[in-house]
N, C-alpha and C positions, 0 to 999 in steps of 0.2 A: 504494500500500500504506500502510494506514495505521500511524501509530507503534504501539509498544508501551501506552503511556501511552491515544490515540486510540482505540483496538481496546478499550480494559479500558472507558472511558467509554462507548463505543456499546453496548458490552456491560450495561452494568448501567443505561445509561435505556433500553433498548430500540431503540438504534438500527440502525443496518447496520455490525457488525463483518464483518472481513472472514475473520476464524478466529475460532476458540477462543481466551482467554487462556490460556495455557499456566504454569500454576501463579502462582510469583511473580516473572515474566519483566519484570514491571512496577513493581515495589518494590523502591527500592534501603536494604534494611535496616542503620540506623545505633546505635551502641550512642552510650554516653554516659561520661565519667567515672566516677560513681558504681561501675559492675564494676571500676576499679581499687581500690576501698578496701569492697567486696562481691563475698567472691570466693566461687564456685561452683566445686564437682569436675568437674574433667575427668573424659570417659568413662572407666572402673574406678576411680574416686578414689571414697574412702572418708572418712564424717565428717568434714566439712571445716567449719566453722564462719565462718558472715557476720558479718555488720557489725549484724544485730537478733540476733544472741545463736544464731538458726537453726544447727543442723547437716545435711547435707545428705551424701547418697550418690548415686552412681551405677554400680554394679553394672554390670558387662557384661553384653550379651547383651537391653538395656532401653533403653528410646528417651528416659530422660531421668533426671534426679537429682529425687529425692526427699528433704522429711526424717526426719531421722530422732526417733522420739519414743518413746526409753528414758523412764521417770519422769525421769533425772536428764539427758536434754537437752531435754524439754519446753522452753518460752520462760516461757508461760505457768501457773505453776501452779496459781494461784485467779484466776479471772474479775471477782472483783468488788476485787480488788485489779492489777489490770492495770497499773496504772502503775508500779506496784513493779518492773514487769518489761519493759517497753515502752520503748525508747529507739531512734528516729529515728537514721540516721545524717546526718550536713550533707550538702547539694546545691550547696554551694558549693566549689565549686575552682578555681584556677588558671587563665589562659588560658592557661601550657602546658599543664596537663592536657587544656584543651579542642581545643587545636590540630591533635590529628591526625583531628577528629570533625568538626570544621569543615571540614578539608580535603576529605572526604570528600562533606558535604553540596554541599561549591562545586566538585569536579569532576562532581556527580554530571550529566548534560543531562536536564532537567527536561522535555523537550516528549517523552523519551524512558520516562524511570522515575520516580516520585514518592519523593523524599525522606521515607525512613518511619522514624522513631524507634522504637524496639523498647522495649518497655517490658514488665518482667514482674517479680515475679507482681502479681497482680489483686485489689482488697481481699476475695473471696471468701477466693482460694488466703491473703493474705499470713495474712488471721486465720486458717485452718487449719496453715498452715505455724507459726507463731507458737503454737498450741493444743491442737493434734492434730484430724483433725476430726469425728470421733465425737464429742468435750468440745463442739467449736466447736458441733455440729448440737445438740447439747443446751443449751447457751447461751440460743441460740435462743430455746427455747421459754420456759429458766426463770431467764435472767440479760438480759433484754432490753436493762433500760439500761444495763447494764456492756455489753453487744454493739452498743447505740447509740453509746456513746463512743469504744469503742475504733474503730469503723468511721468515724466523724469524724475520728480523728484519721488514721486510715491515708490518707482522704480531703487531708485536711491537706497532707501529707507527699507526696501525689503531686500537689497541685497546687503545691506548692512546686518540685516537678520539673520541672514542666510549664512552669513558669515560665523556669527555667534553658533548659532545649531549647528552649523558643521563641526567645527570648533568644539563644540561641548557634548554633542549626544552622536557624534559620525553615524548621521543615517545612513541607508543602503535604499530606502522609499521615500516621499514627501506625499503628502496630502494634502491637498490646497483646494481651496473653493473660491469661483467667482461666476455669480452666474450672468449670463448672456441673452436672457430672453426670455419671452412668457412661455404659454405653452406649443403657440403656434408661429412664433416667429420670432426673428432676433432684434434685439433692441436700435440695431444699426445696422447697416448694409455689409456684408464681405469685405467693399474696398473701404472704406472709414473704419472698420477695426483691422483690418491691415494696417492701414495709417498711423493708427492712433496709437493701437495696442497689441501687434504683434510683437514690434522691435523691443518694447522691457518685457517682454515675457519670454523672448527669445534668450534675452541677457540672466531674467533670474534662472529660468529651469535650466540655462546651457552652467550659472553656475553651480546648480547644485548636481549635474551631471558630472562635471569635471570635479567633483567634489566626494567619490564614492558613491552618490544616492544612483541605483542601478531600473527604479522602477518611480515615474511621476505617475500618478493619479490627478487628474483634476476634476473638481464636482463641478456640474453646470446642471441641478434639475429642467431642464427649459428645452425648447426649440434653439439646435443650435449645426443643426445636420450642414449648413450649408456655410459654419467653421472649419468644418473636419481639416480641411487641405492645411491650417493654418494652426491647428491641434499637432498634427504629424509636425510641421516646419520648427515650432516650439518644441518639442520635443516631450511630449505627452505622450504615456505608453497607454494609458486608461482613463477614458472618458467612463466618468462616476454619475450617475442621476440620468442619464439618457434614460427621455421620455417616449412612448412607443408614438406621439408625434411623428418623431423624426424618421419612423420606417426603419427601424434598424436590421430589418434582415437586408437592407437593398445594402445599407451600411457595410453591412459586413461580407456583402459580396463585392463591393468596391473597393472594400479600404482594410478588409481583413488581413493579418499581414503586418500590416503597418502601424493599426492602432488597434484595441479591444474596447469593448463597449459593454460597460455594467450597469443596472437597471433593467429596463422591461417590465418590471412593477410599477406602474405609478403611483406613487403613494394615496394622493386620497381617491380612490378603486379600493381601497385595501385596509386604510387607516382614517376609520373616522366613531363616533359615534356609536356602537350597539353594533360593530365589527362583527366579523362571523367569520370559521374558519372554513365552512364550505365556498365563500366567495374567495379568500386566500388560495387554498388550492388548486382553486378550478386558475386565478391568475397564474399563480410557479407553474402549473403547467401549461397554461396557454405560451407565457415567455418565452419557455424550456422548449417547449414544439417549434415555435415560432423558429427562434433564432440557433439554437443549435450548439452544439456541443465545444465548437471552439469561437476563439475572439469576444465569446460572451459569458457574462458573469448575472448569473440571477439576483436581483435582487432591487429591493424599493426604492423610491429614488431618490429619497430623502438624503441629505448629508453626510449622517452619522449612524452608526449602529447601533439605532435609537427606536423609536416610534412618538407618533404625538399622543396615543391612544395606550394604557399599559399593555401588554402581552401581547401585541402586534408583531413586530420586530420577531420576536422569542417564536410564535408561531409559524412563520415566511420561512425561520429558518428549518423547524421543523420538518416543514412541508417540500421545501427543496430535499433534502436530507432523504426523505422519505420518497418521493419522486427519480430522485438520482440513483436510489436502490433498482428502479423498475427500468430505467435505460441503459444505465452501464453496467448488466447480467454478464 
């Protein structure tokens, strides 16, 4: 039987897994200092305020915190004076701050789960979170080089990160989030996020490639099918939250190979309210049919190996687990 780690490799070159990866059975997800002096609402915490000036909620009943953007907690109020309002927090801290993060990386068995640094938000989300992102998308079109700068420097700022985690926890995976789009389309055209935001994405994942990390994951729950070309360029080995939107069997007959695509669950199908496991199963197996035994990894398309509902998550996995009995005989 092969390991955890062995199964997800065969799995995304095309070789002889022996199951289904079974969600993130294979990533051992590490956080970093920085969330001590960046802090985020607990689920039902209300305007809670980080370390970039962000106010942030999380409402019950919703799969994640959000910010919030009154006029008067915007970050950003004029674009072309950003810097008036843009302050970095340090990525420097303490080796006891580091030391329970380290610990973590050096218990983690490596032939088993890949040491994955969790890294969020993503410089799309952080300028949206930082501007609102109606202003942000209009930016865009008519503050370019104020939206060149600011995205360098957010760039900046996460390789300065990248630096520390390398440095401290030598990953061999990263996991990163940013998402690109609702459920049916992307927030910006192909060539404007080529423009905008493929070149420091290019810069951070090429440095945490040359850095040891041997496997990037990036979460995008959304419509984001008509990135791929520019996912592979960055150097993304797994797109995470792929929503069945995007047709991912057409995906993985185009682009199988060169990138894998995990999700096929969409979470609210799956996770809501008076949940049921007869509607869960019948989903892992529609996925599991659908898309097929390589380049693809089952599972919900939520961010984390979480749920917004309790025992959701706990049961997906189940039911893959239980399914991959009945194909790979």
């Amino acid at each position: 039987m092969l390991t955890k780690r062995q199964n997800l490799m065969e799995t995304i070159r095309g070789g002889s897994p022996d199951r289904f990866v079974n969600q993130y059975e294979a990533f051992r997800l590490i956080q970093n200092p920085l969330g001590g002096h960046n802090p985020n609402p607990k689920y039902g915490e209300m305007n809670v305020k980080n370390a970039w000036g962000i106010t942030r909620s999380w409402p019950k009943g919703t799969p994640g915190a959000f910010p919030v953007h009154t006029p008067e907690k915007v970050v950003i109020k004029d674009i072309r004076h950003w810097r008036d309002y843009v302050h970095a927090p340090s990525v420097k801290f303490s080796d006891a701050e580091w030391e329970p993060f380290i610990k973590q990386a050096e218990e983690t068995d490596r032939r088993e789960s890949f040491v994955m640094p969790f890294v969020a938000p993503g410089l799309f989300e952080q300028c949206h979170h930082l501007g609102e992102i109606q202003t942000t998308l209009i930016n865009l079109y008519e503050e370019p080089e104020a939206m060149h700068e600011l995205i360098d420097y957010l760039t900046d700022f996460e390789l300065q990160l990248a630096e520390e985690i390398c440095t401290h926890l030598k990953p061999n995976g990263l996991f990163h989030h940013d998402d690109w789009g609702s459920q049916t389309s992307t927030f910006m055209s192909p060539a404007m996020f080529e423009e905008f935001y493929l070149p420091g994405y290019k810069k951070i994942y090429g440095y945490y490639k040359s850095h040891g990390v041997e496997l990037i994951v990036h979460h995008s729950d959304s419509y984001a099918a008509t990135f791929v070309p520019y996912m592979i360029d960055m150097g993304v080995d797994i797109w995470q939250g792929v929503m069945t939107t995007n047709r991912i069997p057409e995906l993985i007959e185009k682009y199988g190979g060169k990138i894998s695509f995990m999700g096929g669950i969409d979470s609210a199908k799956v996770d809501y309210e008076g949940w049921s496991r007869n509607v869960i199963a019948r989903e892992v197996k529609r996925a599991c049919d659908e898309n097929g035994k390589y380049y693809f990894i089952p599972n919900a398309s939520i961010g984390l190996p979480t749920s917004t509902y309790e025992g959701v998550y706990d049961v997906i996995t189940q039911e893959i687990d239980k399914y991959s009995r009945e194909v790979f005989r």
